[in-house]
C-alpha positions as CSV (number, residue, x, y, z in Angstrom):
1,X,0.0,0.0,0.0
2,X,3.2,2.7,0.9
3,X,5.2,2.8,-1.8
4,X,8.5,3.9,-1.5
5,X,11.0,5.5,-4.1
6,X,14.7,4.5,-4.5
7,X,15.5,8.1,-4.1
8,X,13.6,8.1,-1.1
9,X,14.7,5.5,0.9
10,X,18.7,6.8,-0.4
11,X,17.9,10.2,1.7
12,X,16.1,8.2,4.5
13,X,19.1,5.5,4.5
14,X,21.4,8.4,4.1
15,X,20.1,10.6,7.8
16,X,19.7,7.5,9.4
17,X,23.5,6.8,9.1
18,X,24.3,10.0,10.7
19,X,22.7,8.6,14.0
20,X,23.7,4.5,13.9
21,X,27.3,4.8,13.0
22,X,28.6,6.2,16.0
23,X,27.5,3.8,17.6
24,X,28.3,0.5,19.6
25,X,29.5,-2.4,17.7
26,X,26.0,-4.6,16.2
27,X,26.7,-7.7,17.2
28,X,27.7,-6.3,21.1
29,X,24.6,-4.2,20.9
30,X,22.4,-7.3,20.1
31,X,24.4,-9.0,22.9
32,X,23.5,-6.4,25.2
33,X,20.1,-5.8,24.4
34,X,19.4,-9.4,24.6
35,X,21.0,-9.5,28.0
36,X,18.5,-6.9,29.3
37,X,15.5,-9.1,28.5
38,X,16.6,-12.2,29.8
39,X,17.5,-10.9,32.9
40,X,15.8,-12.4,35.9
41,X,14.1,-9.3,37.3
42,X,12.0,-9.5,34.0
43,X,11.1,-13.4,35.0
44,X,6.9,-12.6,35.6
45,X,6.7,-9.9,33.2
46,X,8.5,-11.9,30.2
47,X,5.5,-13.6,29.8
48,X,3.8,-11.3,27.5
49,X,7.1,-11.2,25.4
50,X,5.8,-14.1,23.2
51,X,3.4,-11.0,22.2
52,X,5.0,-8.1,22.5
53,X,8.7,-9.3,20.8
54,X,10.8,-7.0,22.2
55,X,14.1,-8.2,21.1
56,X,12.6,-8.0,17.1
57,X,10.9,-4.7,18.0
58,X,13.6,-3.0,19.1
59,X,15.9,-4.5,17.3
60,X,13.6,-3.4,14.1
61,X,13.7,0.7,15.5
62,X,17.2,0.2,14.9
63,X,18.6,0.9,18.8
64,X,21.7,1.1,20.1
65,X,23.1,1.3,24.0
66,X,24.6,5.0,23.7
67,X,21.7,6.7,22.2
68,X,19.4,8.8,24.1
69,X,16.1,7.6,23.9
70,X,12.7,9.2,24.7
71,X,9.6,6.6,26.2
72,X,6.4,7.9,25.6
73,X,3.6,6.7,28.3
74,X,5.5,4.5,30.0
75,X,3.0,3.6,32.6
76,X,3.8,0.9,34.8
77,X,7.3,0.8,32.7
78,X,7.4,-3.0,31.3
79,X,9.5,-1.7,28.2
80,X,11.4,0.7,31.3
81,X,12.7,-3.0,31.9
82,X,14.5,-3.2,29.4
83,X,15.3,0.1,28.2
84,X,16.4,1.4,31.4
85,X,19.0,-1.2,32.0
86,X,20.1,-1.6,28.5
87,X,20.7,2.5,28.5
88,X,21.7,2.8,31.8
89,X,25.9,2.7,31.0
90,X,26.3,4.3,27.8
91,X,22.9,6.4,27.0
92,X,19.8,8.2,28.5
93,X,16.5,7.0,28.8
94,X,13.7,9.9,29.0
95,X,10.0,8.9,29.8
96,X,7.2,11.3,28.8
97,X,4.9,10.1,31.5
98,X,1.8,11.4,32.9
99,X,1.5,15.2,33.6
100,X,0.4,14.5,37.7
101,X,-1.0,18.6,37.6
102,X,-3.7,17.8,35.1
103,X,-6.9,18.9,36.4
104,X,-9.4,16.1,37.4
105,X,-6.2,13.4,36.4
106,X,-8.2,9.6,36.4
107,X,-6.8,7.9,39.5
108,X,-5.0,5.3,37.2
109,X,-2.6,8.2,36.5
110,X,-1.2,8.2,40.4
111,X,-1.4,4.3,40.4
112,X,1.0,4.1,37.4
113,X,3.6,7.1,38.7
114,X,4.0,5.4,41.3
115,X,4.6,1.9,40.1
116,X,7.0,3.5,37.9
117,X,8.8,5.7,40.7
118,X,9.4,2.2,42.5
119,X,10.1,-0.3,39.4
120,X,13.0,2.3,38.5
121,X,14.2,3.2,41.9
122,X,17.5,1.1,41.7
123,X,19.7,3.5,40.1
124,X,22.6,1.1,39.5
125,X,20.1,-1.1,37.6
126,X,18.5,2.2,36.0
127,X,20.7,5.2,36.2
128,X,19.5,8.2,36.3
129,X,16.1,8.2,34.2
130,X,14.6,11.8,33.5
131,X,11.0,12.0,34.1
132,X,9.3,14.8,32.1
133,X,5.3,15.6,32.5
134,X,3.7,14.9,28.7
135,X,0.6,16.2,28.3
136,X,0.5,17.8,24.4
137,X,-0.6,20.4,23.9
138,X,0.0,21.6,27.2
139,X,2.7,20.0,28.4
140,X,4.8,19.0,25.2
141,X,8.6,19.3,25.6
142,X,10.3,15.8,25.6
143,X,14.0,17.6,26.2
144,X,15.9,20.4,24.2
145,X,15.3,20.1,20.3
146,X,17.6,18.1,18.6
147,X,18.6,16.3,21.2
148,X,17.3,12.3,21.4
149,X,18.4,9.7,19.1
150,X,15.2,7.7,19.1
151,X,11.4,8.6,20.4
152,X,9.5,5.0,21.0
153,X,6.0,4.1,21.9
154,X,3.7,1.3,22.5
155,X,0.1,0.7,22.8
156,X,-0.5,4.3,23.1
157,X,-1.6,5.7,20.2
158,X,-5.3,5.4,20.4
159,X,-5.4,7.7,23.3
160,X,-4.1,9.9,21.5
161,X,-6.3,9.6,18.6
162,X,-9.4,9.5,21.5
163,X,-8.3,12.8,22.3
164,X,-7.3,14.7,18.9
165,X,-3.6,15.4,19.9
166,X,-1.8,12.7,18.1
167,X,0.1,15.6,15.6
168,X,0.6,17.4,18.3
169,X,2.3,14.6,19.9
170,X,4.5,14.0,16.4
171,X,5.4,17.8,16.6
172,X,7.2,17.4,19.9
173,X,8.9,13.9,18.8
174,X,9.9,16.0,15.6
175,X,11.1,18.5,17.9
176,X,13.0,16.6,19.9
177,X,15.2,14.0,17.5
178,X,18.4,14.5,15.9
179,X,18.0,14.8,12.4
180,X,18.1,10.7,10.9
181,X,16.8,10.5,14.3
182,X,14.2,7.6,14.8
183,X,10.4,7.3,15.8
184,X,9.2,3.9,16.7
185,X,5.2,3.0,17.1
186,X,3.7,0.2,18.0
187,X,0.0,0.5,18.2
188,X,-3.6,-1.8,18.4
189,X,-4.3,-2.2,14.3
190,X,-7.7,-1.9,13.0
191,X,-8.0,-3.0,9.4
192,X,-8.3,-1.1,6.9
193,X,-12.0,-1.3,6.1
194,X,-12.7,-1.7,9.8
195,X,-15.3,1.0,11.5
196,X,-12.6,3.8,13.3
197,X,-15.8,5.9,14.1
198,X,-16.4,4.0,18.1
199,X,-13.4,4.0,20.2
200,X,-12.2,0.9,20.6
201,X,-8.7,0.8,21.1
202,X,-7.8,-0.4,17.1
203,X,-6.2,2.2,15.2
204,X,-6.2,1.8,11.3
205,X,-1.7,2.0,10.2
206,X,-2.6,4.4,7.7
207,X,-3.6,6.8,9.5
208,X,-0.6,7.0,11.8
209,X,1.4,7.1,8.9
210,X,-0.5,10.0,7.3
211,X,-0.7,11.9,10.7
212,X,3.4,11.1,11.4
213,X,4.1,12.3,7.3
214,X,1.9,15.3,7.5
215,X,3.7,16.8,10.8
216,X,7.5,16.5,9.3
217,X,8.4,12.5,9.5
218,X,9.5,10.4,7.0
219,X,7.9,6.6,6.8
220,X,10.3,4.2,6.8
221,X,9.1,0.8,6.8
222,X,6.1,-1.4,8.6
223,X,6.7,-4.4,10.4
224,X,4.9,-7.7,10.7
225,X,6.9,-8.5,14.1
226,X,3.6,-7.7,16.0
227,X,1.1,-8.6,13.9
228,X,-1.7,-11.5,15.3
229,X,-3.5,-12.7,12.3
230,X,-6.1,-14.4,15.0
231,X,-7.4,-11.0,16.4
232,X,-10.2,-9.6,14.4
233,X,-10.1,-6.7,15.9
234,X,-13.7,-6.4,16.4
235,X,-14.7,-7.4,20.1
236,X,-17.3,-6.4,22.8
237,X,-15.2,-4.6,24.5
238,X,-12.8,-3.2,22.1
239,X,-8.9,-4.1,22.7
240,X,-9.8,-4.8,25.9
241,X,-11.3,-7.9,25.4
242,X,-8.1,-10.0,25.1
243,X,-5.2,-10.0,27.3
244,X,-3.9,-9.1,29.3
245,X,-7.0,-7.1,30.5
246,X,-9.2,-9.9,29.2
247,X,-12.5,-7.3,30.2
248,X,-15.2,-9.8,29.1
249,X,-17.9,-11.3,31.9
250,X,-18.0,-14.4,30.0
251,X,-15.8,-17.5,31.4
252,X,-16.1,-19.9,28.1
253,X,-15.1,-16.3,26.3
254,X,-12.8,-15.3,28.1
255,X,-11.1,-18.1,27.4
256,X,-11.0,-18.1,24.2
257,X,-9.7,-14.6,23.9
258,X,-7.0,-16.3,26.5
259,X,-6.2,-18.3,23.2
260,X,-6.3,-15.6,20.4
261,X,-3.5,-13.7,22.6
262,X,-2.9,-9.9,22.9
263,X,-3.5,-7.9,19.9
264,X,-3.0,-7.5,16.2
265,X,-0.6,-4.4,16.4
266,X,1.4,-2.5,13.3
267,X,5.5,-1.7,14.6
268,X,5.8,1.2,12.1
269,X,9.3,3.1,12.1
270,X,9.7,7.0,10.5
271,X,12.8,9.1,10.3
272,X,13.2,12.7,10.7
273,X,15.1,13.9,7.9
């Protein structure tokens, strides 16, 4: 469906390089990153990575142990895991979390600071990650322009969408990356002739991609890495259905939404030029 000229992909190919060569040696890098998601702390929460692929994702963004890196709505932090740790020696990790002032702030918003506070509280393990209140357009800095490597996100885009702020939120990742610098989605896919007009979590690719094109990034390439092909995407209960929140009432059904897994999601990666 995205078609992508040679000339193109040259000048996307061409900024990339000015962020990945400075970087750590592949293979050590692949080492490392594999290192931080077999570690033991991650033993209850690698369960869901038969889902979530976070070795293929990340290695698929194109990441690297001294870049500086900027985690959009972290929440609880399960991708903090592994990208605190892995950063924590050579590069930065920055998490656009929830902006705590917002007025009348859902309680989930204080539930999820403060499993984050704790999960990252080991600074050895960690280092020294900046917390930065992100809240576009009201709160939208995510650091001084020009200055992260790579922005990624997960599972988070629909919010967005829900609220009408998702080019605002590509302005401040445009803002903030290095030119060649990297944006990494990873979002709940709706198909492409599916119904986007009730809220249900699902999020159609191409509209990302037109919203991330329109507001100054480059499209890069999709991904299958994520993709469930036994989600149809069209559930009582939206997204929600299926794990891990599995938000039906139903036993036999919940059971078998047990067995279709976590979502059919798109991994799209864009490139600021």
């Amino acid at each position: 469906m995205f078609k992508y000229t040679t000339a193109r992909l040259s000048q996307t190919l061409a900024a990339s390089c000015i962020v990945l060569m400075s970087f750590t040696n592949p293979a050590l890098a692949d080492d490392q990153l594999k290192a931080a998601i077999s570690a033991p702390e991650r033993a209850d929460e690698s369960v869901r990575d038969q889902y979530r692929n976070p070795y293929e994702t990340l290695d698929f963004f194109g990441i690297k142990p001294g870049m500086t890196v900027v985690e959009l709505a972290p929440s609880g932090g399960w991708y903090t895991e592994i990208l605190g740790p892995y950063l924590a020696e050579e590069g930065q990790l920055i998490a656009g979390h929830f902006n705590m002032e917002r007025e009348n702030a859902p309680g989930y918003f204080a539930r999820a600071m403060a499993a984050y506070q704790k999960r990252i509280a080991n600074k050895e393990r960690f280092g020294e990650i900046t917390i930065l209140p992100f809240d576009p357009p009201v709160k939208s800095s995510l650091g001084e322009p020009e200055s992260a490597d790579m922005v990624v996100s997960f599972r988070s885009v629909h919010g967005w969408k829900r609220d009408g702020v998702f080019a605002d939120v590509v302005k401040s990742v445009h803002e903030v990356l290095k030119p060649g610098g990297v944006f990494g989605i990873v979002g709940h896919r709706l198909p492409e002739d599916g119904d986007d007009s009730v809220f249900t979590g699902y999020v159609k690719q191409s509209w990302v991609i037109e919203i991330a094109e329109a507001n100054g990034l480059t499209f890069v390439e999709a991904s299958e890495v994520n993709a469930n092909p036994n989600d149809t995407a069209d559930h009582a209960n939206g997204v929600w259905s299926l794990p891990p929140s599995l938000n039906v009432d139903d036993d036999a059904q919940k059971e078998r939404n047990r067995q279709i897994g976590e979502s059919d999601r798109f991994t799209l990666k864009f490139v600021k030029q």
